[in-house]
C-alpha positions as CSV (number, residue, x, y, z in Angstrom):
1,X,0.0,0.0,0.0
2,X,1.4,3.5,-0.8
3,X,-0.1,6.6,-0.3
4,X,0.6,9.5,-2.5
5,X,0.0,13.2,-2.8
6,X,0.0,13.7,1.2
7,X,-0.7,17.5,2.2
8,X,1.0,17.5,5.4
9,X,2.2,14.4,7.1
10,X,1.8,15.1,10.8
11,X,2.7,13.0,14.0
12,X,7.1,12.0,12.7
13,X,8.6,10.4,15.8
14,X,12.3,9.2,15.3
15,X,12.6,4.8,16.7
16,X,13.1,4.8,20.3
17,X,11.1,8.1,21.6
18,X,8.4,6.9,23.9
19,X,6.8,10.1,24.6
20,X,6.8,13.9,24.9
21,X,7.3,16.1,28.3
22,X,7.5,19.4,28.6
23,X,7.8,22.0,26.1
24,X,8.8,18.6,23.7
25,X,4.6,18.7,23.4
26,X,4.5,21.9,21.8
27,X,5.8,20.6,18.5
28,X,4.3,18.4,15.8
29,X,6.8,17.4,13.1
30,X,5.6,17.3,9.6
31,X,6.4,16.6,6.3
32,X,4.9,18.3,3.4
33,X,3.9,17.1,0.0
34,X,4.7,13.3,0.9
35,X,4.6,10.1,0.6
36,X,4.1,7.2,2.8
37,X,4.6,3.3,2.4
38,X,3.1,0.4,4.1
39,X,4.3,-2.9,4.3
40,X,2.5,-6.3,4.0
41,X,2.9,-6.7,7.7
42,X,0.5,-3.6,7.7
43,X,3.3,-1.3,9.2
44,X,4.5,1.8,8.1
45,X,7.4,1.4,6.0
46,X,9.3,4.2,4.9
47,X,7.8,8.2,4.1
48,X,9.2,10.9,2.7
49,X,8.4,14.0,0.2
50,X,6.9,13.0,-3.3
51,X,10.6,14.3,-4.7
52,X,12.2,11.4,-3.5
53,X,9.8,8.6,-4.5
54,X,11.6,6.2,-5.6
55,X,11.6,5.4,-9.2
56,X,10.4,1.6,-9.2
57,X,7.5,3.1,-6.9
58,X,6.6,5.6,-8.6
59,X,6.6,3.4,-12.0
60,X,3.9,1.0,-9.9
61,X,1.9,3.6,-10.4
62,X,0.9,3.3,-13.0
63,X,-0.6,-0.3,-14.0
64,X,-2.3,-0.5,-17.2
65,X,-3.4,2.5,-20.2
66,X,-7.0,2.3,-21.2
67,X,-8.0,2.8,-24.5
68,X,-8.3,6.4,-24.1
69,X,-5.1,6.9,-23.1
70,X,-6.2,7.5,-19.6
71,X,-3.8,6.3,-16.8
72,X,-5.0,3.8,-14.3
73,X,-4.1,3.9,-10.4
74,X,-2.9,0.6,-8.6
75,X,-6.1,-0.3,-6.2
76,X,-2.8,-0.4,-3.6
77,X,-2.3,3.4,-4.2
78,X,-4.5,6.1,-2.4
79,X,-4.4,9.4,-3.3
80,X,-4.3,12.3,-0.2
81,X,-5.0,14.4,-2.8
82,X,-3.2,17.3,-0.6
83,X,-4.8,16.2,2.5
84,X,-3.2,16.0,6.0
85,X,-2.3,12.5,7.3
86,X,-1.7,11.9,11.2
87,X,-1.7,8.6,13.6
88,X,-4.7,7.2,14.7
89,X,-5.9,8.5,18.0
90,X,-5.3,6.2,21.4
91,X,-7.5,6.3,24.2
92,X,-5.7,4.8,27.1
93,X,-8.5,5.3,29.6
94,X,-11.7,3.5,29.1
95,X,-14.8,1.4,30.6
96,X,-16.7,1.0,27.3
97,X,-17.5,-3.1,28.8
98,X,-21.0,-2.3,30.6
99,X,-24.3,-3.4,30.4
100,X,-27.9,-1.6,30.3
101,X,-27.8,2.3,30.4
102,X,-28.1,5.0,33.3
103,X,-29.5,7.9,31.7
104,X,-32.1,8.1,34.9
105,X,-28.8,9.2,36.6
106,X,-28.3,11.7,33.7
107,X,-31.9,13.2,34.7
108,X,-30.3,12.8,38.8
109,X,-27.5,15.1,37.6
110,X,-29.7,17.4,36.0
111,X,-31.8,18.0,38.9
112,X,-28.4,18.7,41.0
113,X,-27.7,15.6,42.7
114,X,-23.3,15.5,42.6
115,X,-21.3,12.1,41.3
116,X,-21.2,11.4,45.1
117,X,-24.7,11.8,46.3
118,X,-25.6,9.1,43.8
119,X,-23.3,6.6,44.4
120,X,-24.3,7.2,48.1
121,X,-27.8,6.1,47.5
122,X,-26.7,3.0,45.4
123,X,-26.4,4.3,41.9
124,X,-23.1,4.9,40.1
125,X,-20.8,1.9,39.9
126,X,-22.6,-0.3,41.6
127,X,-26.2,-0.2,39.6
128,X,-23.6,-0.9,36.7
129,X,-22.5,-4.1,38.5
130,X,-26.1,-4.8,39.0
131,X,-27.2,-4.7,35.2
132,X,-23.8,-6.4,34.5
133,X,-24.7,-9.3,36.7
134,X,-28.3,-10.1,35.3
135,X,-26.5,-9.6,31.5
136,X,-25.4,-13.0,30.0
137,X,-21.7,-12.6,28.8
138,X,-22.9,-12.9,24.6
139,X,-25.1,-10.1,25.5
140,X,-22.5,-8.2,27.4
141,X,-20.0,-8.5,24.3
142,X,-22.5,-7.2,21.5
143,X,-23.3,-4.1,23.6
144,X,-20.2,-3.4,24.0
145,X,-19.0,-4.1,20.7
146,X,-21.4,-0.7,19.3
147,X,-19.2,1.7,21.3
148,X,-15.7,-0.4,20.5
149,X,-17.3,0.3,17.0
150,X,-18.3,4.0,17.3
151,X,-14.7,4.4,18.6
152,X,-13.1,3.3,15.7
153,X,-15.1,5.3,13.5
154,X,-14.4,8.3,14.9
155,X,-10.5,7.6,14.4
156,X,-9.7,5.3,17.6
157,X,-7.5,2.6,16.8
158,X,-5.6,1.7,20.1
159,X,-8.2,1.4,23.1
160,X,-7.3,0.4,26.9
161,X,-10.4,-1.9,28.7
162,X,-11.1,-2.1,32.5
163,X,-13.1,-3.9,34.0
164,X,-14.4,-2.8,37.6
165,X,-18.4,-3.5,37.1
166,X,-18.5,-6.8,37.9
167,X,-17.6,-6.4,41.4
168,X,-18.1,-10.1,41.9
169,X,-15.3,-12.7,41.2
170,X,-17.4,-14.5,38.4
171,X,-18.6,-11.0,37.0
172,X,-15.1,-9.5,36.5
173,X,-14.0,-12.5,35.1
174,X,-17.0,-12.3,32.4
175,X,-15.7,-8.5,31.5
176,X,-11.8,-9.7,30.5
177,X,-13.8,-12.8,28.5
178,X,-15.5,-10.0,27.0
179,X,-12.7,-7.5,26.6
180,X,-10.3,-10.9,25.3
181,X,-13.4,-10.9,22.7
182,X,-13.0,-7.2,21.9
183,X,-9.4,-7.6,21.2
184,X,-9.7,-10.9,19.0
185,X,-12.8,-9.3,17.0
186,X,-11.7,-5.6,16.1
187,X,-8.3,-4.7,13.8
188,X,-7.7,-2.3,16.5
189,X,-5.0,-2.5,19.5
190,X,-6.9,-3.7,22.3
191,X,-5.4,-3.7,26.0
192,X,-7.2,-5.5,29.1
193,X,-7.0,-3.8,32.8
194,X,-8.2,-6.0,36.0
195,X,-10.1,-2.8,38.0
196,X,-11.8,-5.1,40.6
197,X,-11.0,-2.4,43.2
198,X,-13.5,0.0,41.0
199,X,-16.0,0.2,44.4
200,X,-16.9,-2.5,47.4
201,X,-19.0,-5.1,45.6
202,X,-22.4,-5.6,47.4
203,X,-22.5,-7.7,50.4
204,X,-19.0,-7.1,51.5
205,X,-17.7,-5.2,54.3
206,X,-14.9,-3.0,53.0
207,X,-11.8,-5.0,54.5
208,X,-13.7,-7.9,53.2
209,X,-13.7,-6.7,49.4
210,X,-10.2,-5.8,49.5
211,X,-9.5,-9.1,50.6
212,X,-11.6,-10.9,47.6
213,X,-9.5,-8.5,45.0
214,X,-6.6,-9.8,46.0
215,X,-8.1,-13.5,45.9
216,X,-9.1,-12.7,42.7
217,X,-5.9,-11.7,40.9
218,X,-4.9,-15.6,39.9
219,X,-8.0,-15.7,37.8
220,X,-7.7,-12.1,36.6
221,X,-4.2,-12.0,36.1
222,X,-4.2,-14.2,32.4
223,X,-6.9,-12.1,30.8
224,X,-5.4,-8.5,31.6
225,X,-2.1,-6.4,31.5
226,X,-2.6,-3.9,33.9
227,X,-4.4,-3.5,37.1
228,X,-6.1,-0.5,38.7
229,X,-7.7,0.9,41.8
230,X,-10.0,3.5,42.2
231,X,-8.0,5.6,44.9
232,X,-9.7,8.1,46.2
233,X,-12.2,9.8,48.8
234,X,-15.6,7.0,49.3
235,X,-13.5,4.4,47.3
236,X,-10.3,2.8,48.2
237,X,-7.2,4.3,50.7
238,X,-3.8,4.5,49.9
239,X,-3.2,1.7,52.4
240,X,-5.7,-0.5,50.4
241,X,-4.1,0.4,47.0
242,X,-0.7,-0.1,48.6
243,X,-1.5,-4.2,49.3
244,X,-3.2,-4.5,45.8
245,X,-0.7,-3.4,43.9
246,X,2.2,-5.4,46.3
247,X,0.0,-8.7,45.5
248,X,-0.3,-8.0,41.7
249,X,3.2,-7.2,41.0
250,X,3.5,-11.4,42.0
251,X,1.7,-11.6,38.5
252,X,3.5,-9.3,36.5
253,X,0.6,-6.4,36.3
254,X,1.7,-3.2,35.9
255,X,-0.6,-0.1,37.8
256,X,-2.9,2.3,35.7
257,X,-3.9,3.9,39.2
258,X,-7.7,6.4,39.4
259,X,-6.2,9.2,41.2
260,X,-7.5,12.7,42.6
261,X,-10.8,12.8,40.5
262,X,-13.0,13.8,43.8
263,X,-10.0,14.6,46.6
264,X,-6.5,14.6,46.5
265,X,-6.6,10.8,47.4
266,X,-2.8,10.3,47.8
267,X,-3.5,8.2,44.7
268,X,-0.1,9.7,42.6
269,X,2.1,9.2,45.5
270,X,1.1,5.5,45.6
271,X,1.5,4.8,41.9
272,X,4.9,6.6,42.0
273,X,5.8,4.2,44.2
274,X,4.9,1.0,42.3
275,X,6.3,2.1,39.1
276,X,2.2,2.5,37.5
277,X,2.6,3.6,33.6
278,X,-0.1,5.9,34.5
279,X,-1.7,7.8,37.0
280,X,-5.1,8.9,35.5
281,X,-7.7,11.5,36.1
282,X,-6.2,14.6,38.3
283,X,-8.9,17.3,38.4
284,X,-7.9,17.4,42.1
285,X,-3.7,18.2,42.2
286,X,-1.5,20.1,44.3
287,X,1.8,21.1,43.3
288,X,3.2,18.1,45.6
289,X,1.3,15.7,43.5
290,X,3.6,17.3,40.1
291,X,6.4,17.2,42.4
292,X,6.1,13.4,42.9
293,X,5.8,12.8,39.8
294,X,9.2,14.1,38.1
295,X,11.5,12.0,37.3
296,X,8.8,9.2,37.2
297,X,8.6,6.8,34.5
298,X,4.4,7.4,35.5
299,X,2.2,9.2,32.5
300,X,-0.3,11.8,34.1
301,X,-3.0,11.1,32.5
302,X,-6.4,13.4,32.3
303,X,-10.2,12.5,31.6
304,X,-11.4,16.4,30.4
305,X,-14.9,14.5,29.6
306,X,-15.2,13.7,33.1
307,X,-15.1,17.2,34.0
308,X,-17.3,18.3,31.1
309,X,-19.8,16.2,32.2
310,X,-19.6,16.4,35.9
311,X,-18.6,19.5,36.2
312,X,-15.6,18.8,38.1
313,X,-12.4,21.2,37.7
314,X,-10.1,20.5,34.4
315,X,-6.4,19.2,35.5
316,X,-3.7,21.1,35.9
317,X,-2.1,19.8,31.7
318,X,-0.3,23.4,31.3
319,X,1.3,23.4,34.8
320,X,2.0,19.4,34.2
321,X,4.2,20.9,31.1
322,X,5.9,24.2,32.5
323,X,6.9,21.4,35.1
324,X,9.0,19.8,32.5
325,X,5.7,16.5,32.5
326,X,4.3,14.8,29.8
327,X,0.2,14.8,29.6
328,X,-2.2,12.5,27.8
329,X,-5.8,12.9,27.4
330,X,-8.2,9.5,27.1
331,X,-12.2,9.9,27.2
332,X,-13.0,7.9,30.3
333,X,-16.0,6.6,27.6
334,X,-17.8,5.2,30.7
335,X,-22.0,5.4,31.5
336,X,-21.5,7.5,34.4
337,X,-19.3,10.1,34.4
338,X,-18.2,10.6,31.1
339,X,-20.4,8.9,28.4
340,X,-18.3,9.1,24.7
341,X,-15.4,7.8,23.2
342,X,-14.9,10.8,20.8
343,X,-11.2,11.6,21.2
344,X,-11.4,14.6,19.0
345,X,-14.0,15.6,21.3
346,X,-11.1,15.3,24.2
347,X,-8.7,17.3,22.1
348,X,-11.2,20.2,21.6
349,X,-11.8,20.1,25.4
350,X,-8.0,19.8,26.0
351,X,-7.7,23.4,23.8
352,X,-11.0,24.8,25.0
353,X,-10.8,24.0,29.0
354,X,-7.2,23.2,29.6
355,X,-5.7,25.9,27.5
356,X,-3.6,23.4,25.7
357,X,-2.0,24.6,22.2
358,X,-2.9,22.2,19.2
359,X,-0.1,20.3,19.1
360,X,0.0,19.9,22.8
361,X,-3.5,18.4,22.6
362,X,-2.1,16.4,19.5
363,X,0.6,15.0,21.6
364,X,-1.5,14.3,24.5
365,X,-4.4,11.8,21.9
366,X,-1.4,10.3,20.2
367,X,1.6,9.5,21.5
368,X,1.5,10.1,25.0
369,X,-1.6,8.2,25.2
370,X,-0.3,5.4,23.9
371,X,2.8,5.4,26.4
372,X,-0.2,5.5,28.6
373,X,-1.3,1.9,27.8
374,X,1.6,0.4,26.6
375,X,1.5,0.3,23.0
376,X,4.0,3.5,22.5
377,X,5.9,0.6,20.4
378,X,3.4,0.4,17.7
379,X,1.3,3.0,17.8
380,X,0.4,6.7,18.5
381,X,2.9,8.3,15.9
382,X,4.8,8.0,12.2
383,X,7.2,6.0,12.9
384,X,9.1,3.5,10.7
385,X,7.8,-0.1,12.2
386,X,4.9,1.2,13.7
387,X,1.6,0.0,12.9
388,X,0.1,1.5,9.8
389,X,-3.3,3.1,11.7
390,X,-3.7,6.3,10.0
391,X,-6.7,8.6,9.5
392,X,-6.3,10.3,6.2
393,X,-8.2,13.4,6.2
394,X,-10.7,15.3,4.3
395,X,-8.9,18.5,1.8
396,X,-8.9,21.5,3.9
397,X,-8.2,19.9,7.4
398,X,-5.5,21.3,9.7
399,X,-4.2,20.1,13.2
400,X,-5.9,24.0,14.2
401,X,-9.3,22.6,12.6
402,X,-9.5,19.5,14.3
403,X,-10.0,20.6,17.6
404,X,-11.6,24.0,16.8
405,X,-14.5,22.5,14.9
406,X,-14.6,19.8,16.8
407,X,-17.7,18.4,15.6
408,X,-17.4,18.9,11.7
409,X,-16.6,15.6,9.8
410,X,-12.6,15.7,9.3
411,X,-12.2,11.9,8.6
412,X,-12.0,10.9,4.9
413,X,-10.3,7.4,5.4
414,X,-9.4,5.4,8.5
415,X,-6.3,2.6,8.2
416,X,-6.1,0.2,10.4
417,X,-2.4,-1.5,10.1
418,X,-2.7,-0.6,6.6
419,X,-6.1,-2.1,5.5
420,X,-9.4,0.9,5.3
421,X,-11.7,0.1,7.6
């Protein structure tokens, strides 16, 4: 597969750069008038400007003259036509595995009830784990399959899974089956995280729940990467996170840690110390919690549709990067609290709430992200050997545009390691 006639190729990231910090976010490179090449392995290849394609390429090009004398493209050649090309978005943050919907919480919210006062009166997480529990796992997959799908359409193509609304031994092992479904069905990157410590399951004291996570992790550990706790004020301690994550590192899972969304929970601190990839959320931070975090190998990592739709304050992103940090942005797509997977929809909110320049919102839904979950090997920029998932997009676009009107159609083609989905 080539593609020809690119506008502005946007995302280059030399081999071996994980991610950006700092004022490293505020730059996009991009080549101009280019080229790109993807391999039968459905990685990118090689790129460069349409100057230096080379000649045997640039021959394929041309396969056969019609009667008319009218030159035929190879079906293996797409035309940009001027248009810009950038990586795939990567949501590193989601719960898109639930069952049932809670838009009579949505009416709750309207009428001024906070995120809190409905949990408190048995809503929230645990009506999720509810609906989950009376949903048969086939069932569970196919809902959940028409958000993975909506994802992907608006340009996601690497997409972190947690579980946490099963809140039950046998329910949380249903969500990885499903999200171990996900991954097997979709072309996109698909990573698994065991969040049994998402709330105290019903019927358990909270001592008693910490204790069955923990029991749980032999089971849990084979169907996900990552564990997580939900670390904050009402939810788990620090000292409760602490012995989670000590028994999980006995089975290799890395922390992705919920962190100062409703109090400043101690939650970054705790990650620090267990080496999590991510620390994610952090509309509650104090200067102490950025200080903890430099020189950490931990991605700060923030949910702007939570705020949006809970009205909850925006992180800190542009203090994060004066502070020398990198930031990524996921959606949180979750029935609760924030209820979308659009990532261009985060970007816009990362410009338009957290004051973040284009590129530094580009950074954040691209290769930060990806660092976020993992999968900063293969995805989240253009980089030789990375996986071909591209969006190619419609004449006219810019990196500005995206985010600015951020609900006009900007997609004209999605890749998915190389093949148009």
């Amino acid at each position: 597969m080539l593609i020809i006639n690119i506008g502005e190729l946007a995302g280059i990231v030399p081999t071996g750069v994980r991610r950006k910090c700092g004022a490293e976010m505020g730059t996009v490179e991009v080549l101009r008038d280019a080229w790109l090449e993807i391999g039968p392995d459905g990685r990118i290849a090689a790129f460069g400007p349409m100057s230096t394609l080379p000649e045997t390429v640039a021959q394929a090009l041309v396969i056969s003259t019609k009667a008319e004398g009218r030159a035929e493209k190879s079906p293996d050649i797409i035309d940009a036509h001027g248009a810009l090309v950038m990586p795939a978005f990567c949501d590193s943050h989601t719960h898109v595995v639930w069952a049932g919907c809670r838009e009579g919480e949505f009416l709750d919210k309207i009428n001024g009830l906070s995120y809190e006062e409905i949990a408190a009166r048995g809503g929230g997480i645990l009506n999720s784990s509810d609906l989950l529990h009376r949903t048969s796992e086939d069932d569970l997959y196919e809902q959940s399959m028409v958000r993975v799908r909506e994802m992907m359409a608006k340009g996601t193509l690497a997409i972190e899974i947690k579980s946490g609304y099963g809140l039950r031994p046998e329910d949380e092992l249903k969500m990885l089956r499903v999200i171990r479904r996900i991954r097997e069905s979709v072309p996109a990157v698909v990573k698994a995280t065991f969040l049994g410590a998402h709330a105290v399951g019903r019927g358990y004291s909270h001592d008693e729940y910490v204790d069955e996570v923990i029991r749980m992790l032999p089971a849990a550990a084979p169907l996900a990467d990552f564990v997580d706790v939900f670390c904050d004020e009402g939810f788990f301690t620090v000292d409760d996170t602490d012995r989670i994550l000590s028994a999980a590192a006995a089975f290799g899972l890395r922390p992705k840690i919920h962190a100062n969304e409703l109090a400043v929970s101690g939650g970054v601190e705790v990650g620090v110390k267990h080496s999590a990839l991510s620390v994610d959320h952090l509309e509650r931070t104090t200067d102490a919690q950025i200080d903890a975090l430099r020189g950490a190998e931990t991605m700060p990592t923030m949910l702007p549709g939570s705020s949006f739709f809970l009205g909850l304050p925006y992180g800190r992103a542009k203090d994060f990067i004066k502070a020398g940090l990198p930031v990524a942005l996921a959606s949180d797509f979750n029935p609760g609290s924030s209820p979308s997977g659009d990532m261009r929809f985060v970007m816009s909110l990362g410009c338009i709430k957290m004051r973040l320049t284009p590129s530094e919102a580009f950074n954040a839904v691209t290769l930060n992200s990806a660092y976020a979950m993992g999968v900063d090997d293969i995805a989240g920029s253009i980089t030789p050997g990375k996986l071909a998932n591209l969006l190619i997009c419609r004449p006219g676009v810019t990196l500005t545009s995206i985010p600015y009107l951020h609900h006009s159609p900007f997609i004209e083609k999605i890749l998915a390691a190389g093949q148009e989905i």
